[in-house]
C-alpha positions in Angstrom: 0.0 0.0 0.0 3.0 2.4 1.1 4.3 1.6 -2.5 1.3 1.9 -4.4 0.7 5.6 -2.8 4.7 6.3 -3.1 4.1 5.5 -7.1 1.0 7.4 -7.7 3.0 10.9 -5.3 6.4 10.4 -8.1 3.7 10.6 -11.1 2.3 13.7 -9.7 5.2 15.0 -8.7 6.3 14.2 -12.3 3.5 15.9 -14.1 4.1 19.1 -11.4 7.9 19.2 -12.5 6.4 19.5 -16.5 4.1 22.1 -15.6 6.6 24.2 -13.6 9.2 24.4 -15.7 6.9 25.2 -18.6 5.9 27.9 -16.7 8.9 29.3 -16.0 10.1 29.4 -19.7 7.2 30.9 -20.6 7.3 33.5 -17.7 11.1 34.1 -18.7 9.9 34.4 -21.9 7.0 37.2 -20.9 9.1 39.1 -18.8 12.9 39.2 -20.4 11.8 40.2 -24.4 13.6 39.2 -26.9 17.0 40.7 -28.2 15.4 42.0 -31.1 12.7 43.8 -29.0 14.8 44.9 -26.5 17.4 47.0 -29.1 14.4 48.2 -31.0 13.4 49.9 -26.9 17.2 51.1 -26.7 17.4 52.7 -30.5 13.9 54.6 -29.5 15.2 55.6 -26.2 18.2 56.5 -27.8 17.4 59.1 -30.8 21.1 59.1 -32.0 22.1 55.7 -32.5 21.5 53.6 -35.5 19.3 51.0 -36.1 20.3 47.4 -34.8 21.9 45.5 -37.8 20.3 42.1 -39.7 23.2 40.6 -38.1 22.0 41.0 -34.4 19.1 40.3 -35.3 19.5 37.2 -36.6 21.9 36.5 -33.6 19.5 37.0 -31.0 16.9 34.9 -33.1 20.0 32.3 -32.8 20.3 32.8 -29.4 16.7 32.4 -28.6 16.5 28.7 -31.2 19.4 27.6 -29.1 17.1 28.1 -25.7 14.7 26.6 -26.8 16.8 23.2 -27.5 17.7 23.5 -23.9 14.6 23.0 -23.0 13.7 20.4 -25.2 16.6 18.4 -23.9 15.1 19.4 -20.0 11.9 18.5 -21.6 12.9 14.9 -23.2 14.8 13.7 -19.1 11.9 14.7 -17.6 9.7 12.6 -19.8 12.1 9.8 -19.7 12.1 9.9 -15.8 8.6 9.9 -15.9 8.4 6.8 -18.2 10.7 5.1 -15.8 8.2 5.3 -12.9 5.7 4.3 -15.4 6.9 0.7 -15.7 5.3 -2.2 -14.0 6.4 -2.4 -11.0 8.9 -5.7 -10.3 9.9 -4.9 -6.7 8.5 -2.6 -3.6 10.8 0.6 -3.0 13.9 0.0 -1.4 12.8 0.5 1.9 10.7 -2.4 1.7 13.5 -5.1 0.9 14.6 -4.5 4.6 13.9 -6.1 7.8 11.3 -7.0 8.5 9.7 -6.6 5.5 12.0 -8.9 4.0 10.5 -12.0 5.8 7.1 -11.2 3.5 7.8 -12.2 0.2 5.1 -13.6 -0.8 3.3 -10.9 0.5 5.4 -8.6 -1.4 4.5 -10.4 -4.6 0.9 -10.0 -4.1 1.2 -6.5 -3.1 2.9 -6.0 -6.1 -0.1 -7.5 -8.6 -2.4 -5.6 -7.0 -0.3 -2.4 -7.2 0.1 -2.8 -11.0 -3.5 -4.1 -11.6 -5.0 -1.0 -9.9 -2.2 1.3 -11.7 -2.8 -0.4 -15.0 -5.4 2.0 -16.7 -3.0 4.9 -15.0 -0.5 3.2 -16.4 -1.8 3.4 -20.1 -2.9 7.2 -19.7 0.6 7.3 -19.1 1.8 5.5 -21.7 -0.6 7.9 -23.9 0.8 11.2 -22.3 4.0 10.5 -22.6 3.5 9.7 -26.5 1.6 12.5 -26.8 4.4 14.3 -25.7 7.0 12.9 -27.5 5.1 13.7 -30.6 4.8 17.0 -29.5 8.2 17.7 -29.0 9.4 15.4 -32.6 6.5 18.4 -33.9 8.4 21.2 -31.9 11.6 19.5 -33.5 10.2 19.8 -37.2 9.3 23.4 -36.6 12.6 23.9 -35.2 14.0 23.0 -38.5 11.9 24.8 -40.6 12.5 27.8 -38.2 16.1 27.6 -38.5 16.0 27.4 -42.0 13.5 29.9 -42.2 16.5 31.9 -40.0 18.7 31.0 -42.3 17.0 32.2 -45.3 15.5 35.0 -43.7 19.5 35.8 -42.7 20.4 35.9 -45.9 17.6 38.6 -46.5 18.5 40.6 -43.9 22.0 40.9 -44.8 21.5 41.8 -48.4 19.1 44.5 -46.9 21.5 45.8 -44.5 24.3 46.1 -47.0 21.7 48.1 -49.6 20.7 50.3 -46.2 24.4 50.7 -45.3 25.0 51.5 -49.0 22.2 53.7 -49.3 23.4 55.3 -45.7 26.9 56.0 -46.6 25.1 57.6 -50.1 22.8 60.0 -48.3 25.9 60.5 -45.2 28.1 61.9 -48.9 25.0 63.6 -49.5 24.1 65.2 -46.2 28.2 66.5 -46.1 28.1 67.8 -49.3 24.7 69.5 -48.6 26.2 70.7 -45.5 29.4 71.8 -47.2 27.2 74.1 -49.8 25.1 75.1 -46.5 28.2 76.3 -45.1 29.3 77.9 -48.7 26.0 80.0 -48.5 26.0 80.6 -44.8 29.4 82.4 -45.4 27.8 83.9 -48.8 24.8 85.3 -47.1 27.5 86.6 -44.2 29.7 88.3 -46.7 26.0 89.6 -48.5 24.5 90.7 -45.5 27.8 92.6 -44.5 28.0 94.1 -48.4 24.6 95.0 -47.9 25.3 97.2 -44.4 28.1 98.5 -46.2 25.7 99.5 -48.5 23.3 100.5 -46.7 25.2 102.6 -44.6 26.5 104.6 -47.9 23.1 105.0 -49.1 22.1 106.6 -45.6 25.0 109.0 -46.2 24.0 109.6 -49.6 20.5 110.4 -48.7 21.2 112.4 -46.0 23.8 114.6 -48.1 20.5 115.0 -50.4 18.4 115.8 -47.4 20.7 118.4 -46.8 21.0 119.8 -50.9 17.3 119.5 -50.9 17.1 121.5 -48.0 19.5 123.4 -49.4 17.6 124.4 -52.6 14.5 124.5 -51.1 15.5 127.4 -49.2 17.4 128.6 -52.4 14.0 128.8 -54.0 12.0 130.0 -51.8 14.7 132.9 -51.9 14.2 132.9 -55.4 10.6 132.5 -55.8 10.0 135.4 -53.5 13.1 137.6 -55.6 11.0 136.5 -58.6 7.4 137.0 -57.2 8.8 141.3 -55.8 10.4 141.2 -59.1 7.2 140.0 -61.4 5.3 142.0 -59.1 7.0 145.2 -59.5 7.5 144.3 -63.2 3.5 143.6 -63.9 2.7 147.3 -61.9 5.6 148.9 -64.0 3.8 147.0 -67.6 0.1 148.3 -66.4 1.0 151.7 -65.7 3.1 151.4 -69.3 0.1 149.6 -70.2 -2.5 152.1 -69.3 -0.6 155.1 -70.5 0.0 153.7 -73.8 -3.4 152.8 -74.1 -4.4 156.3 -73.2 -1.8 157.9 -75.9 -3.3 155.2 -78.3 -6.9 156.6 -77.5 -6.0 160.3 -77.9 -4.0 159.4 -81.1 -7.1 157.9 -82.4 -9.7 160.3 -81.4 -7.4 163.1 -82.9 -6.7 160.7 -86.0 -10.7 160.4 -86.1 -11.2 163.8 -85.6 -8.4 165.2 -88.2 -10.1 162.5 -90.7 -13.6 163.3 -90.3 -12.8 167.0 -90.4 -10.4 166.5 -93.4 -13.8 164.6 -95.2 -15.9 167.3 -94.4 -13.3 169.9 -95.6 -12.9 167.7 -99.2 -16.9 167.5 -99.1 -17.3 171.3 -98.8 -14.5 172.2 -101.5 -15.7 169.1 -103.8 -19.0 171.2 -103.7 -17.4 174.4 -103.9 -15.1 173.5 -107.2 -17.9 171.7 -109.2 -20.2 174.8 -108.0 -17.6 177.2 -109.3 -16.9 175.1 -112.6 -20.8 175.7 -113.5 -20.7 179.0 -113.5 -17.2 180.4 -114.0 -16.6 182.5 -115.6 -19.9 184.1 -114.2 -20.9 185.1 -110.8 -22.6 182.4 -108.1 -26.4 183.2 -108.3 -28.3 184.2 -104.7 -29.2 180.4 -104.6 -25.7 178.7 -105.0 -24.7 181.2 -102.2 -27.4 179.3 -99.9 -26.2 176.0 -101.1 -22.9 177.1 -99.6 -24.4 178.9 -96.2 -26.5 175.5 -95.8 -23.3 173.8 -95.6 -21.8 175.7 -93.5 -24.5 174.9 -90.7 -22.6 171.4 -91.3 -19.0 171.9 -90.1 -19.2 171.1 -86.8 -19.9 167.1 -88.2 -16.3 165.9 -87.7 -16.5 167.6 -84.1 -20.0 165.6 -83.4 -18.3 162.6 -84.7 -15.2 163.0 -82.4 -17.4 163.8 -79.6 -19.8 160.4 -80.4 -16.4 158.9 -80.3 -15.0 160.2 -76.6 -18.6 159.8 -74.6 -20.9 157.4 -76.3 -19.1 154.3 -76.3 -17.6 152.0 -78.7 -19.9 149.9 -82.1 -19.6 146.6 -79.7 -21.1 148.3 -76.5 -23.5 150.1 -78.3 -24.8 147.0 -80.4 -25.1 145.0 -77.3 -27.0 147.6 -75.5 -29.6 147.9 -78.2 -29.6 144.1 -79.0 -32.3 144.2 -76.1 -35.4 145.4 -78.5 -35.2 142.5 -81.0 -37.5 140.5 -79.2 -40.2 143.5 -78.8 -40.2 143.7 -82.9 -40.8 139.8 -83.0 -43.4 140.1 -80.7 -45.0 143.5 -82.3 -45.2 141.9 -85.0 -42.5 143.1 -87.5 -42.1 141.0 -90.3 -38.7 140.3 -91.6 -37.5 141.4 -95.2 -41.3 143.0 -95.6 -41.5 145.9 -93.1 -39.2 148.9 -93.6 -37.9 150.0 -89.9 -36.7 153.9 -90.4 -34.0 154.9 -87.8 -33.9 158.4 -87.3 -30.7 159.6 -86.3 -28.8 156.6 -87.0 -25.5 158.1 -86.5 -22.9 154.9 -87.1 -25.4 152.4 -88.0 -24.8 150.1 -85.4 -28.9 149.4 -84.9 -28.8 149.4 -88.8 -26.4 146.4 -88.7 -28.4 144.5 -86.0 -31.3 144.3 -88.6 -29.5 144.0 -91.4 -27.9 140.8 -89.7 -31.8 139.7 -88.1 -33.1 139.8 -91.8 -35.0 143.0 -91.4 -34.9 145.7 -94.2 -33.5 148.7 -92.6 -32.8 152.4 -93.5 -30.9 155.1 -91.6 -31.4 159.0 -91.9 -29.1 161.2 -90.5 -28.4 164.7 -91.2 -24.7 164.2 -90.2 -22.7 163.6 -93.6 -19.8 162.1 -92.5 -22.0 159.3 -90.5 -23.8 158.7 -93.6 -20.8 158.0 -95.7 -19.6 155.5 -93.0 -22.2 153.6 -92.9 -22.5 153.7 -96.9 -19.1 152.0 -96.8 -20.3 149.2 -94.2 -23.1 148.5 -97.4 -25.9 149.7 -95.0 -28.2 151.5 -96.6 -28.3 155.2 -95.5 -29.6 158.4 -96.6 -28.4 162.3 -95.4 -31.3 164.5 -94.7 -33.7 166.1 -91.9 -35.4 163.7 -89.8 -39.3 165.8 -90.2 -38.4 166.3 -93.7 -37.5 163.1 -94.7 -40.6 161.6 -92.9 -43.1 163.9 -94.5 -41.6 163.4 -98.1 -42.9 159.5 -97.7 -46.5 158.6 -98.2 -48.7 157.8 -95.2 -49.1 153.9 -93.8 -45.7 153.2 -96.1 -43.1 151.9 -93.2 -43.6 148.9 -90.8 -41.5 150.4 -87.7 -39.9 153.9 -86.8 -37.1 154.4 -84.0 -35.1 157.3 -82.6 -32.1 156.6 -80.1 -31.3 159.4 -78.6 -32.8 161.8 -80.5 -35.7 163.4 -79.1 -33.9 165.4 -76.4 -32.0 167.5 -79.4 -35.2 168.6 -80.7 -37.5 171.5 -79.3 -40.8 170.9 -77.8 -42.9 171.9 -81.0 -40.6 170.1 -83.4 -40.6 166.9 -81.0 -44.6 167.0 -81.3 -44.3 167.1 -85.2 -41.7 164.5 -85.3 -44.2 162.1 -83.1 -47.4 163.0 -85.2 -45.1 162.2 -88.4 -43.7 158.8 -87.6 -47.3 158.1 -86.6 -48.7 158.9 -90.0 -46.1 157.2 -91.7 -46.4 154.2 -89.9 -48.5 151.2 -91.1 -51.7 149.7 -89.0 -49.5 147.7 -86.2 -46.4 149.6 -86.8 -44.2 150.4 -83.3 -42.3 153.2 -82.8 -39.4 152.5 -80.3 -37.4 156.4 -78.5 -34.3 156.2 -76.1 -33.7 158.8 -73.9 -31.6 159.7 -70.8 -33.3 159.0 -67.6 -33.2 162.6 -65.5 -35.0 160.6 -62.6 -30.9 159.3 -62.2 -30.0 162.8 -60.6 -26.6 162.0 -61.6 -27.7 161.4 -65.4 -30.2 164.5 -65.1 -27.8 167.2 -63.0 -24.7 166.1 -65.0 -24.4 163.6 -67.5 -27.5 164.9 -69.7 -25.0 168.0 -70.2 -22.2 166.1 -71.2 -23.7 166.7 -75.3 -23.6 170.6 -75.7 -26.3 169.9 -78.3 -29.1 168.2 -75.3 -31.8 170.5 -74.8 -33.8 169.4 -72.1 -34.3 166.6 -70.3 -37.1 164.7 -70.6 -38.7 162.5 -68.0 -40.1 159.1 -69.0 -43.4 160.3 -67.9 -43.5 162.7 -70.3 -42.7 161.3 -72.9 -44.8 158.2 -72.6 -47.6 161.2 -72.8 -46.4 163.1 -75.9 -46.5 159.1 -77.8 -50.1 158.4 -76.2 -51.5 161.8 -77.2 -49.9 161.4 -80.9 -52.3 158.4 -81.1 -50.3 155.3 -80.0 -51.6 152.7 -77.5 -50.1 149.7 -75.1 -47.1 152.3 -74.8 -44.6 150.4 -72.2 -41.9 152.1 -69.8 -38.0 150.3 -70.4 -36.2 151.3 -67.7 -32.8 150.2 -69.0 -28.6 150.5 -68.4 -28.3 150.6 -64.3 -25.0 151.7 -62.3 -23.0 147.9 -62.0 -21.8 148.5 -58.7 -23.9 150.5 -56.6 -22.1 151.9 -53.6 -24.2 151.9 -50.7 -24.8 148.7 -49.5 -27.8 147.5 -47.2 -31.5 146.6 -47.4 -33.1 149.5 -45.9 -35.5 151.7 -47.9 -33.3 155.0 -47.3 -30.1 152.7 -49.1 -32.9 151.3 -52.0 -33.7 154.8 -52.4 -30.5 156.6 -53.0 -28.9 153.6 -54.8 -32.0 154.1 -57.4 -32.1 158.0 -57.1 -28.0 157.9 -57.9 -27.2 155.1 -59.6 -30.4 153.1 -60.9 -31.7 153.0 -65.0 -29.6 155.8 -66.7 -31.9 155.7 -69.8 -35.2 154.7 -70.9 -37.1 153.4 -73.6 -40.7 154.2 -74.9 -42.4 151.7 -76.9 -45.3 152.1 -78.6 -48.1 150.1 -81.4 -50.0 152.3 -83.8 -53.8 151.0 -83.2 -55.0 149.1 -86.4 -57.4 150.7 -88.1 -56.3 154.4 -87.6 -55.6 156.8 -90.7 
């Protein structure tokens, strides 16, 4: 019984022994990694090495075949030792050979069949295990091979590819050098740039600051010089108006003389033109009491040149004159004037510069004016132009026969019962819807009436607008109108207040007037 129990302990203990020390190879295994494993932990911990080598690899994978033989072997005595203690048992332990156990053979025999009948199934699972096991480890053995020649081949591998990596390392070590080498060549480059360029820099800082300074320099130069030129231009330009305005006033007095000596030299050839061809006819007999007249008449016309002159110094030039009476076209277009149909007499035309406003609207115009020289002048501007008296010529032309009669400046010449026959004559001459248009000083100007009325030593009176506008009503003509026309520019007496209103218009308001006025149709 003691050997029956000792037997089935050793097979236990056996199976134990297996267990353990498979245990501990694979807990070595677990905790200690492999070679491999263990350099790849060192190269990451340590960035600056290089990689493990094929051939360490393949030595720790040597190294780690080579344990595992060892413990085959371990493996293969234990099993072995196990089988042993499998056997059928031929004899009790050695204990019981002794005294007194000695003196029980026979006994011992039939211990011993019974021991190995009751063991004899454990026997066989035994038996099986222990196959089992050795046909594990002949499996363990063929993997073994294949693994080391798997190693093998796989060694091979891994040297070829740690030749190409250490070929391909020493290419890109030449190639990190040499990249290094040009690094350094354009480090120093950019050094020896960098210093060019404060060289540089610092030169173009001296240069700009030396034109900062001539900038500064001739900046101040010409302000100098601008203001020398600016004294000097002014000075210059108030030296060139006063030249200016003297030679513009010896130009004007050389004219008007040159005007004056021409018109009187015209009127002198006029007079002895008339005289000669007079004297011709009747040489070698005396003048007759009527050519005398003739030559009396003319003499009541040698102040002509003088009124010419004088037209010349106070009335203003052909431009001014022309715009200032440009202002009565649209009255004819509304009274009804037709162009190229109605004659429009002006009486007193002097230069013809209303002439050539209707010659140039397309209005048929004539001008009479008992001033020969005028006459002539217009004649040579191809207006048409007659010399005469104004109540002459009128009453010489049938009644209704002209479409529109005007007098600038002409009425305050004539005296009161020569003004009324003049009116009642340009109304008789005028057609059914004929106008008659008069200009006048305004004597409501005080300046105009106390002073510049007298400027013309041949003005009679004033007349106010009032009464003229009468004198044309009471000759017959209706929807007479009021122009208050040619006001001071500039008035001096600034403000709002009635008192300034009323001496600005009492001083300096409308310094002429217009009358305008429709013959009524149907009137004879």
């Amino acid at each position: 019984m003691r050997e029956t129990t000792e037997n089935k302990f050793s097979v236990e203990f056996i199976i134990s022994q297996l267990r353990r020390e498979m245990w501990r190879s694979s807990l070595v295994q677990t905790q200690q990694p492999s070679p491999l494993v263990q350099e790849q932990k060192d190269f990451r911990e340590t960035p600056g090495d290089t990689p493990p080598s094929s051939l360490r690899l393949l030595t720790s994978c040597q190294t780690e075949t080579e344990a595992l033989k060892e413990q085959r072997e371990r493996t293969l005595d234990c099993i072995a030792l196990a089988e042993s203690r499998s056997q059928v048992r031929s004899q009790l332990p050695g204990n019981a050979g002794r005294f007194p156990y000695i003196l029980f053979r026979p006994f011992q025999v039939l211990i011993l069949k019974i021991f190995n009948l009751l063991f004899r199934d454990q026997r066989e699972v035994n038996s099986n295990l222990f196959a089992a096991f050795r046909n594990s480890l002949a499996l363990n053995e063929q993997l073994l091979g294949q693994v080391e020649l798997l190693r093998e081949q796989t060694r091979e591998d891994l040297l070829g590819l740690d030749r190409k990596l250490q070929l391909q390392s020493h290419q890109q070590t030449a190639q990190l050098q040499e990249l290094q080498l040009q690094s350094h060549q354009q480090t120093a480059q950019l050094q020896e740039l960098q210093l060019q360029s404060h060289q540089q820099t610092a030169q173009l800082q001296a240069i700009q600051n030396q034109i900062s300074q001539i900038h500064d320099s001739l900046y101040q130069n010409s302000q100098e010089l601008d203001q020398k030129i600016w004294n000097f231009r002014s000075d210059t330009q108030d030296k060139i108006e006063t030249v200016s305005q003297r030679v513009t006033e010896i130009d004007q007095r050389y004219l008007r003389q040159e005007n004056y000596l021409r018109s009187d030299l015209v009127q002198q050839k006029r007079l002895l033109t008339l005289f000669l061809e007079e004297a011709r006819k009747r040489l070698p007999e005396p003048f007759t009491p009527q050519e005398l007249q003739t030559f009396v008449l003319e003499e009541g016309q040698s102040l002509d040149a003088l009124y010419v002159a004088f037209e010349e110094q106070f009335r203003g030039t052909e431009a001014d004159i022309a715009q200032r009476l440009s202002v009565y076209l649209p009255y004819l277009e509304s009274y009804g004037i037709r162009r190229g149909e109605d004659l429009v007499l002006d009486m007193g035309c002097g230069r013809g510069e209303w002439l050539e406003l209707l010659k140039v609207n397309g209005y048929q115009a004539k001008g009479i004016d008992s001033n020969a020289l005028v006459i002539d002048y217009c004649q040579q501007r191809q207006l048409l132009a007659e010399r005469g008296d104004a109540i002459a010529y009128l009453q010489s032309l049938p009644a209704e026969s002209v479409g529109g009669v005007s007098g600038f400046h002409i009425i305050e010449h004539l005296p009161f019962p020569v003004l009324v026959q003049f009116i009642d004559q340009i109304h008789r001459v005028l057609r059914p819807g004929g106008m008659v248009i008069f200009e006048s000083p305004n004597p409501s100007n005080l300046i105009v009436g106390s002073w510049k009325f007298y400027f013309d030593p041949t003005h009679l009176n004033p007349l106010p607008s009032a009464t003229s506008q009468f004198l044309v009503e009471y000759a017959g003509f209706t929807q007479v109108k009021v122009l208050n026309l040619h006001p001071a520019p500039d008035p001096p007496f600034p403000g709002d207040s009635d008192l300034v209103k009323r001496l600005n218009e009492y001083f300096y308001g409308p310094q002429d007037y217009a009358i305008i006025g429709l013959k009524p149709t149907g009137s004879g």
